[in-house]
C-alpha positions in Angstrom: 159.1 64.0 -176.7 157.1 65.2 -179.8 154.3 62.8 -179.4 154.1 64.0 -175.7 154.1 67.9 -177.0 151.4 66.9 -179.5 149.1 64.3 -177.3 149.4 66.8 -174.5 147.0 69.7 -176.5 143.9 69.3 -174.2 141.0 71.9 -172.2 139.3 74.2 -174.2 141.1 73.2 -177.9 139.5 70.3 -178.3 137.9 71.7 -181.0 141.1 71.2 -183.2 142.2 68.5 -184.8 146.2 67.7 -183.6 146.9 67.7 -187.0 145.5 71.3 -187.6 148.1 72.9 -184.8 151.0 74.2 -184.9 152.9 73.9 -181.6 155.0 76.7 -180.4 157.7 76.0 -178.1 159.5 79.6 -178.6 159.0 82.8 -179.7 161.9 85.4 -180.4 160.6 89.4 -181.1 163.0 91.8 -182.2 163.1 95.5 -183.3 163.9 96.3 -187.1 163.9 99.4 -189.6 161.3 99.9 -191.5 157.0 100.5 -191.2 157.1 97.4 -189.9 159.4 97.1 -187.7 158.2 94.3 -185.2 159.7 91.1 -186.2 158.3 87.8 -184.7 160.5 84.8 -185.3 158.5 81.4 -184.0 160.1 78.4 -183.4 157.8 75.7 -184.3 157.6 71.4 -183.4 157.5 69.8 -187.0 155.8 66.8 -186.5 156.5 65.0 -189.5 159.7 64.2 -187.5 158.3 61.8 -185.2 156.8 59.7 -188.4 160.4 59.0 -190.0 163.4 57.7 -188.5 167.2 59.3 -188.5 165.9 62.6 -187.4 168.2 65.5 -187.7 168.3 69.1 -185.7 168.3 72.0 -188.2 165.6 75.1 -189.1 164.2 76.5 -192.0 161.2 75.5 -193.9 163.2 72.7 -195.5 163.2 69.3 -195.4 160.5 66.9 -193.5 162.8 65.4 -190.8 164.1 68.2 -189.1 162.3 68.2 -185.6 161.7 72.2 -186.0 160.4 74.7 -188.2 161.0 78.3 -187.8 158.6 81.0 -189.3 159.0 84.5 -189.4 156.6 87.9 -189.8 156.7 91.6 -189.3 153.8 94.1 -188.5 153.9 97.6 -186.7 152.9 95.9 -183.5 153.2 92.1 -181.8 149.3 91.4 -182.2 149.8 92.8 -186.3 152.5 90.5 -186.3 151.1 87.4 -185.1 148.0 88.1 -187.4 150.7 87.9 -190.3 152.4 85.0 -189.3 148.9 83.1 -189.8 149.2 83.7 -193.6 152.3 81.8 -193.6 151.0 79.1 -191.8 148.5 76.9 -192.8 148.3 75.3 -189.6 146.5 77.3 -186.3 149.5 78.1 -183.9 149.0 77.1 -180.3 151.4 79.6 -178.2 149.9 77.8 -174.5 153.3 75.2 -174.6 155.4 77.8 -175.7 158.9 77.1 -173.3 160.8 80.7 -173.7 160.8 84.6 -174.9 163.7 86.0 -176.6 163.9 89.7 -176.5 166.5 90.8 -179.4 168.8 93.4 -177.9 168.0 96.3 -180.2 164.5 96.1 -178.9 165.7 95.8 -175.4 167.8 99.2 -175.8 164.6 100.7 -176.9 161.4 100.3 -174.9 160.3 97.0 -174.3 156.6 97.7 -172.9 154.1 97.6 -175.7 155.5 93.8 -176.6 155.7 93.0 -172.6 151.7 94.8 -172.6 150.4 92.2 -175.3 152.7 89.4 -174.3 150.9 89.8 -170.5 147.5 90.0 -171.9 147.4 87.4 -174.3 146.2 84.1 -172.5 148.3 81.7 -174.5 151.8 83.0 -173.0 152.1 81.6 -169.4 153.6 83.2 -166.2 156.1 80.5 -166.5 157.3 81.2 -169.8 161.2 82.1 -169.3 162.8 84.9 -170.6 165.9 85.7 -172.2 168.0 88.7 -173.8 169.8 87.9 -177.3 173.4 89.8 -177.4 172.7 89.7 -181.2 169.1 88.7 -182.3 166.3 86.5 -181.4 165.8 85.4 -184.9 169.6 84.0 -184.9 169.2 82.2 -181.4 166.3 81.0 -182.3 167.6 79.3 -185.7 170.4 78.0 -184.2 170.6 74.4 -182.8 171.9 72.8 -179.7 174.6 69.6 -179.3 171.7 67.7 -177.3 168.2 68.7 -177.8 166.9 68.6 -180.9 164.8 71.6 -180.2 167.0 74.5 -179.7 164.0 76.4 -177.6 163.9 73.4 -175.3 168.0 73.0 -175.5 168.0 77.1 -174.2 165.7 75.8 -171.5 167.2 72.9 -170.2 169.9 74.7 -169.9 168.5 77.4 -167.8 166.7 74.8 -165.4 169.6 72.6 -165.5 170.5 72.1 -162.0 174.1 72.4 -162.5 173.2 76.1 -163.6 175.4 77.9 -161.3 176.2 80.9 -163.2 172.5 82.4 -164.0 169.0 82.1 -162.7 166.1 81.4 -164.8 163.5 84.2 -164.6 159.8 83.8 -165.8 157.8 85.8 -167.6 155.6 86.1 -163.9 159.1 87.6 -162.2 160.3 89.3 -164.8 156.8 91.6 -164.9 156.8 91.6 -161.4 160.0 93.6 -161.0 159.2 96.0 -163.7 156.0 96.9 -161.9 156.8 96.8 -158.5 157.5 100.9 -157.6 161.0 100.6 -158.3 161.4 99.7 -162.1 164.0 97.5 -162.4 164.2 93.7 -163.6 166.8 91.4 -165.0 166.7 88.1 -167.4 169.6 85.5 -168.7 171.4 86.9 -171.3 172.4 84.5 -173.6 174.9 85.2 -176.8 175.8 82.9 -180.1 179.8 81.8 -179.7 181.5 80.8 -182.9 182.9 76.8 -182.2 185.5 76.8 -184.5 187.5 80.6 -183.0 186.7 79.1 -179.8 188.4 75.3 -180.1 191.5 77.5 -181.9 191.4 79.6 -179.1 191.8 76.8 -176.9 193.6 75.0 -178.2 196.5 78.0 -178.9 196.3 78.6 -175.2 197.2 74.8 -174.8 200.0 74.7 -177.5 201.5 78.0 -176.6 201.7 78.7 -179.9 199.2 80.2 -183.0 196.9 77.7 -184.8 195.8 77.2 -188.7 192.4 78.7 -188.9 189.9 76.9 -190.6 188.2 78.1 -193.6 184.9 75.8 -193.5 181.7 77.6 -192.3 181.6 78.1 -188.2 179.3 76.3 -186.6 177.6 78.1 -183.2 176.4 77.3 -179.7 174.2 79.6 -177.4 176.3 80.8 -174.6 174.6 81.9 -171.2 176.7 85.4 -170.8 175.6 87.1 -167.7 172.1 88.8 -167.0 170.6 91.7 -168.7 170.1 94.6 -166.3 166.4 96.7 -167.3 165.4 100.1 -166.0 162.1 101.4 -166.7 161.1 99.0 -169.8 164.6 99.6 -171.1 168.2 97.7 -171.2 170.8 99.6 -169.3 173.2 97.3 -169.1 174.7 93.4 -168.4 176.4 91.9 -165.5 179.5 89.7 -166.0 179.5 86.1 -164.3 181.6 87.1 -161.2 178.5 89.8 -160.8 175.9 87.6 -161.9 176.5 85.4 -158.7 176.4 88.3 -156.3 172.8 88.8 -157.8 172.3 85.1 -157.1 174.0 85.8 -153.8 171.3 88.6 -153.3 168.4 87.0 -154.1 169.2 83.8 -152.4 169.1 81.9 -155.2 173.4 81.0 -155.6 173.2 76.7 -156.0 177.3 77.0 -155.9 180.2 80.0 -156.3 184.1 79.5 -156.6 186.8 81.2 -155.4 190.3 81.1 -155.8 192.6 81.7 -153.1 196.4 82.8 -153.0 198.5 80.2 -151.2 199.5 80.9 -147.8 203.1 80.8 -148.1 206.0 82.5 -147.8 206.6 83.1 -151.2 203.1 83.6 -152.0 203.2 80.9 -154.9 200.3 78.1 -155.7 196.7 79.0 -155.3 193.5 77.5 -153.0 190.5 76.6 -155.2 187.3 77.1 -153.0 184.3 75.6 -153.7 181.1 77.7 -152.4 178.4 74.9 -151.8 175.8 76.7 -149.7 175.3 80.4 -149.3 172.3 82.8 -148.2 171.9 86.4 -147.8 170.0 89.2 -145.8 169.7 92.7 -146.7 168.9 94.5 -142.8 167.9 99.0 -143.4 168.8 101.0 -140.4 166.9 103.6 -139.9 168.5 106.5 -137.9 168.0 110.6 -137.5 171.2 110.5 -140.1 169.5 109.0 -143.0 169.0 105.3 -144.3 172.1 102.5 -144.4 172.2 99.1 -145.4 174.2 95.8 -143.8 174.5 93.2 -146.5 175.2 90.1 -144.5 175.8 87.1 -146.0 176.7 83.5 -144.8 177.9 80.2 -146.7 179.6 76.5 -146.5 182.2 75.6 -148.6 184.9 72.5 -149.3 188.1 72.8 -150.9 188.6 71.4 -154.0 192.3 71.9 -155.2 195.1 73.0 -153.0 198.3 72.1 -155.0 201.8 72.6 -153.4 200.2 73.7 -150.1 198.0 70.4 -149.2 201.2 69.5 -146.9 200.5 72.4 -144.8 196.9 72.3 -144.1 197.3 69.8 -141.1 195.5 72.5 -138.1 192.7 74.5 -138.1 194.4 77.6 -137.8 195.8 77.4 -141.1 191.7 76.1 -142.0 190.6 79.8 -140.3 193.2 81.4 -142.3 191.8 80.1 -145.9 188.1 81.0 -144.5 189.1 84.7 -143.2 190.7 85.0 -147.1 187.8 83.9 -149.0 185.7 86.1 -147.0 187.9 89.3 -147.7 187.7 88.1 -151.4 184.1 87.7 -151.4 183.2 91.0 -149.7 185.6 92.8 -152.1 183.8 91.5 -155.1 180.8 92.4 -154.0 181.6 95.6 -153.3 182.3 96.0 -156.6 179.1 94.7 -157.4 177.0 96.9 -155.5 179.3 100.0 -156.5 178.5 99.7 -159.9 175.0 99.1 -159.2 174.6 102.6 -157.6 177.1 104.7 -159.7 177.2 103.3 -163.3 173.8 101.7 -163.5 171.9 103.5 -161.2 170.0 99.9 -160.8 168.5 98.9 -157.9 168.7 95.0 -158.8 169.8 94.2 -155.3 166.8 94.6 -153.5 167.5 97.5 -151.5 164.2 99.7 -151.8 162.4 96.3 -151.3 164.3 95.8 -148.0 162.5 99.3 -146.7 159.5 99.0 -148.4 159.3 95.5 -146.0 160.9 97.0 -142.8 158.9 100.5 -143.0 156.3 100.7 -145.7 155.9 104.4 -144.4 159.6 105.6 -145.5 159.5 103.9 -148.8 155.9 105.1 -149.5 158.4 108.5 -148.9 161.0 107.8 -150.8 159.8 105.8 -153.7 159.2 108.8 -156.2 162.1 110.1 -155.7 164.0 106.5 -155.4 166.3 106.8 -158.7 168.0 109.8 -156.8 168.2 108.6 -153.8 169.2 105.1 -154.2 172.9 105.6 -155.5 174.0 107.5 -152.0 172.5 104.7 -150.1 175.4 103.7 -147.5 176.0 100.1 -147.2 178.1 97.7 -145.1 179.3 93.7 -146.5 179.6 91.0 -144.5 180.5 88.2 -145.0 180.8 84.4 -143.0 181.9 81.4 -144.5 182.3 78.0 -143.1 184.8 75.5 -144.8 183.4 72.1 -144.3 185.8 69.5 -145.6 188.6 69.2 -147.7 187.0 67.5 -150.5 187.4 63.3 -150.3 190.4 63.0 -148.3 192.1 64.1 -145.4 195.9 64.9 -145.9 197.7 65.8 -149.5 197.6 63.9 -152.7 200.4 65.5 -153.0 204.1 64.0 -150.8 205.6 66.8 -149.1 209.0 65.2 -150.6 207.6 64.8 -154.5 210.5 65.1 -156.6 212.8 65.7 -154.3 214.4 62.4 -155.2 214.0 62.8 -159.3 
């Protein structure tokens, strides 16, 4: 993979030798104290490791096998910073196969649009650069490396493009300016956060013991953790959504690949739950326009399979108890969305879920009305969730794994 990231330097750098680049593949800015108080952190390919065998992952300026190199500078602004970073770098870094931007969170509380200005109008980054918000900073994500790739830039990546992603969305640098530019302000990226292994396994594994466990005393190793999405308003952070409101933002957006839901079981006593497994859903955000004011009908529609029905699989042998389990996951869906959308309008006062958009496309002339004053207006916006889902099948067989008469003769 490093002999493809280095062969692959082509067009109008010809001029440089491949052994006179250094090949970014991320780039991590965050906000300290100080005169100086942009710091860039690059993470760059080493590629002495592709010469040597037994490579290993780290960072630092260390040792000639590890696969990456990570340099660091400061400077009042981005450009002052990058001009630094060339003094510590006796190679000519090459920023056009950079993979991801990591906005530290101190900077994103503060005002990210003089590094988004130069990041935009340098011709090195690309529109499809992702970009992610550190919960702590982009130096430490940056530095830290990843069970499978060896890069942890292209690790971070992978995971965002991973198909089995179902949790986030990856958001270019193209999208991500988009939103912020678009009338109404707001934009969103991954967030992404460092989780210590070793209080996590004893965290586990407590849970799985039912009882405390001895904590070790050797230095914790980390992994980057995808943690929700990062909410912006007008250059700045506001705020994060969880997972469960991460997916209605997928929902949204059309963009949800899976969702889960967990049902009560329908029985007398209530006991046992109904794991259902969202496998296709799509939404539409419809404005009416009336002589009463502006209200919105979220309406959205999706397939889905059980997966796990435990004590209640004996049961499930008509469709009416099928319509039953549908009618429930709707009424749990449209409750959490509900939530989603309240918080949207009270606590953030974000318009992430497309509703200005909506009118802008239905009537240009109302928005073109409403759009100064749109931060007012858009938390007493009325709205309506609906919501259709359509259980397919009951996963790979037909009747219960389970007998109706298991244990009864134990």
């Amino acid at each position: 993979m490093f002999l493809f990231l280095l062969l692959s330097v082509s067009g109008c750098r010809d001029r440089y030798d491949v052994d006179e680049l250094a090949i970014v593949i991320g780039v991590g800015i965050d906000q300290v104290k100080g005169a100086e108080p942009i710091l860039l952190t690059v993470q760059v390919v080493n590629p002495a490791a592709t010469k040597s065998p037994g490579t290993e992952g780290g960072g630092g300026s260390g040792g000639q096998n590890k696969p990456f190199i990570i340099l660091t500078s400061q400077g009042k602004t981005v450009l002052e910073a990058v001009r630094n970073l060339t003094r510590t770098s006796p190679r000519k870094l090459l920023f056009s196969h950079n993979k991801i931007i990591v906005l530290g969170k101190t900077l994103a509380e503060s005002d990210i649009a003089e590094v988004m200005d130069y990041i935009e109008r340098d011709r090195e980054f690309r529109r499809t650069n992702l970009v992610v918000v550190a919960e702590q900073t982009a130096k430490e994500i940056l530095e830290t490396k990843t069970d499978i790739e060896m890069l942890p830039a292209l690790g971070l990546f992978t995971t965002l493009t991973g198909k089995s992603q179902e949790f986030v969305y990856p958001v270019n640098l193209n999208e991500f300016l988009l939103n912020l530019q678009n009338g109404i302000g707001v934009s969103y990226a991954p967030l992404v956060n460092l989780k210590d292994l070793n209080q996590e396994s004893n965290r586990q594994l407590e849970q799985a013991a039912g009882k405390p466990m001895p904590t070790s005393t050797a230095k914790s190793p980390a992994k980057i953790d995808l943690d929700g999405m990062a909410v912006f308003r007008h250059n700045r952070l506001i705020g994060t959504l969880n997972d469960k409101e991460s997916r209605d933002l997928l929902w949204l957006t059309n963009k949800l690949q899976r969702d889960m839901v967990t049902v009560p079981a329908l029985t007398a006593k209530g006991d046992g739950e109904i794991a259902v497994d969202i496998t296709k859903g799509n939404s539409e955000i419809i404005p009416h326009f009336t002589n009463h004011g502006i209200t919105m009908d979220i309406i959205c529609t999706g397939n889905a399979t059980l997966r796990e029905t435990g004590s209640f699989s004996p049961q499930l042998k008509d469709l009416q108890q099928y319509n039953q389990i549908e009618q429930k996951t709707e009424e749990l869906l449209q409750a959490r969305m509900e939530q989603t959308v309240n918080r949207a309008q009270q606590e953030l006062k974000a318009d992430y879920l497309g509703f200005g958009n909506q009118i802008h496309n239905y009537n240009p002339p109302v928005w073109h009305r409403l759009q100064n004053d749109w931060d007012q207006t858009f938390p007493q916006i009325p709205y309506r969730v609906t919501f259709h889902i359509t259980l397919l099948r009951a996963g790979t067989i037909r009747g219960s794994a389970i007998p109706e008469n298991a244990g009864s003769e134990l």
